[in-house]
Structure formats: C-alpha cells, structure tokens
C-alpha positions as CSV (number, residue, x, y, z in Angstrom):
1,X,15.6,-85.3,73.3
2,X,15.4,-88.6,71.6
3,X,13.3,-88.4,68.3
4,X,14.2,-84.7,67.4
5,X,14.2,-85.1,63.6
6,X,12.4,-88.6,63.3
7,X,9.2,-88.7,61.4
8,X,7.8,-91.3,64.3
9,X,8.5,-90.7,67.8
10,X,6.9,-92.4,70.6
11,X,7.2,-93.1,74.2
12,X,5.6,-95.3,77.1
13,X,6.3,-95.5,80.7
14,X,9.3,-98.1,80.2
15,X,10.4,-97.7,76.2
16,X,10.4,-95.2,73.8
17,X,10.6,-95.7,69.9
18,X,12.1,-94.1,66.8
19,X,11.9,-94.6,63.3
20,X,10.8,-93.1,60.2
21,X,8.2,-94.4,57.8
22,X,8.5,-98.1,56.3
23,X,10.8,-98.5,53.1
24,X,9.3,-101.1,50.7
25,X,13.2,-102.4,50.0
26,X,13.8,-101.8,53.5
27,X,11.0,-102.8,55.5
28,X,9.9,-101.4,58.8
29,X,12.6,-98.8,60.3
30,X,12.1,-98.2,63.9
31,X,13.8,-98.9,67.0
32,X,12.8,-99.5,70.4
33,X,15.0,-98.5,73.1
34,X,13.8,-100.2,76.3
35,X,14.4,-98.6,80.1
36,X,12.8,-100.6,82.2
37,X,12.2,-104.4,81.4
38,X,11.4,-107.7,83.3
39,X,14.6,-108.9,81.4
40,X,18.3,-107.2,82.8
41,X,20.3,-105.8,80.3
42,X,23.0,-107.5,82.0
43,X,20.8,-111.1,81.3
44,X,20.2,-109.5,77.7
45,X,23.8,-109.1,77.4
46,X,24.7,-112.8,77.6
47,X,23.0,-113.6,74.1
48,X,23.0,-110.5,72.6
49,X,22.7,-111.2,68.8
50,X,24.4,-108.4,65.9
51,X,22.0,-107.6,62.9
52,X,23.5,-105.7,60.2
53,X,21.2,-102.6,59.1
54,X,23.4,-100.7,56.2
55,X,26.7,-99.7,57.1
56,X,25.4,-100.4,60.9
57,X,26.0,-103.6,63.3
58,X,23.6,-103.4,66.0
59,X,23.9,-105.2,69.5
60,X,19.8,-107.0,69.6
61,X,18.2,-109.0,72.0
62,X,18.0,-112.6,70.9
63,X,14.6,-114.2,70.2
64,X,14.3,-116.5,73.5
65,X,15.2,-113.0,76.3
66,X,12.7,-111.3,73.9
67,X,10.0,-113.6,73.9
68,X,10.7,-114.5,78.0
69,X,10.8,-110.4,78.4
70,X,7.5,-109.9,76.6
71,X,6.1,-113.0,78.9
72,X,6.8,-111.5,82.1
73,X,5.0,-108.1,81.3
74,X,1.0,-110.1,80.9
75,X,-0.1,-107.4,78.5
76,X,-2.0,-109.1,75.7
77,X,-0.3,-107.4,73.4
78,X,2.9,-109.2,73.9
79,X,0.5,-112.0,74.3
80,X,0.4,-111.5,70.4
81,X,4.1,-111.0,70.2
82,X,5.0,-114.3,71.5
83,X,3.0,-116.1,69.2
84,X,4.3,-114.6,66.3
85,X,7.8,-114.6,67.4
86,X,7.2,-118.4,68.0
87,X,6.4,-118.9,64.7
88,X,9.1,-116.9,63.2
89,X,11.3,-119.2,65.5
90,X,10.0,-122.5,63.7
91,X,10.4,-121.3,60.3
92,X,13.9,-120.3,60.8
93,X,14.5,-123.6,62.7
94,X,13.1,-125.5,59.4
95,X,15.3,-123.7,57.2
C-alpha cells in the first residue's frame, strides 16, 4: 500500500499524497501521485521538468500542463492554485 510508514497519507478519487511533516530547512515534503488527470501523462511527458530533492532527481510536471491540468478540473480549489502558480510564474520570469 502506498503511504505504509509515512506520517501523512492521503487519497482522493483520482490522486493520492505522501509525505511527512514540513522541515523548516526543507520546506513542505509531500508528493502527489496523480491517476487520473484532464492532462495525459503522455502530454505531461513532453515538458517534463527534473527538480533535485537530496540525492533525488525527480521527473515533474512543468508549470504551464500543471496550471492547464488544474484548469480543466473547475474545482475552486485549483481555482486558487492557478492564481498562485501564476504568480510564482511572474516572479520567476522577472528574475
């Protein structure tokens, strides 16, 4: 089972998350693993980005197939996502 041994597990009808508690150095540690999304991994795939965590290089979806994944699904929650992910977007475009 995905989670044995994780101080957070959680699980919706199309993702499920892992992690363990927050790290001040290290910020937020959780992962969601998505099965079912309005954006194919296959379409993920094609702009996949690689983020180092520790000895770790992890295939993540970029910022744009995020933000167009989280538009499709209408829940207001993403709603939220989008516009801070759009804002996170400008301030790394301005650095």
């Amino acid at each position: 089972m995905v989670g044995q041994g994780c101080p957070t597990y959680g699980e919706s009808g199309n993702y499920v998350s892992v992690g363990g508690a927050p790290s001040p150095a290290k910020g937020p540690r959780e992962v969601d693993i998505i099965i079912e999304s309005a954006v194919s991994y296959k379409e993920a795939e094609k702009s996949v980005v690689h983020i180092k965590v520790d000895d770790l290089t992890l295939p993540v979806i970029s910022m744009d197939k995020l933000i167009e994944m989280k538009r499709k699904t209408g829940r207001a929650i993403d709603k939220l996502d989008i516009e801070e992910l759009t804002k996170i977007k400008k301030l790394k475009k301005n650095l």
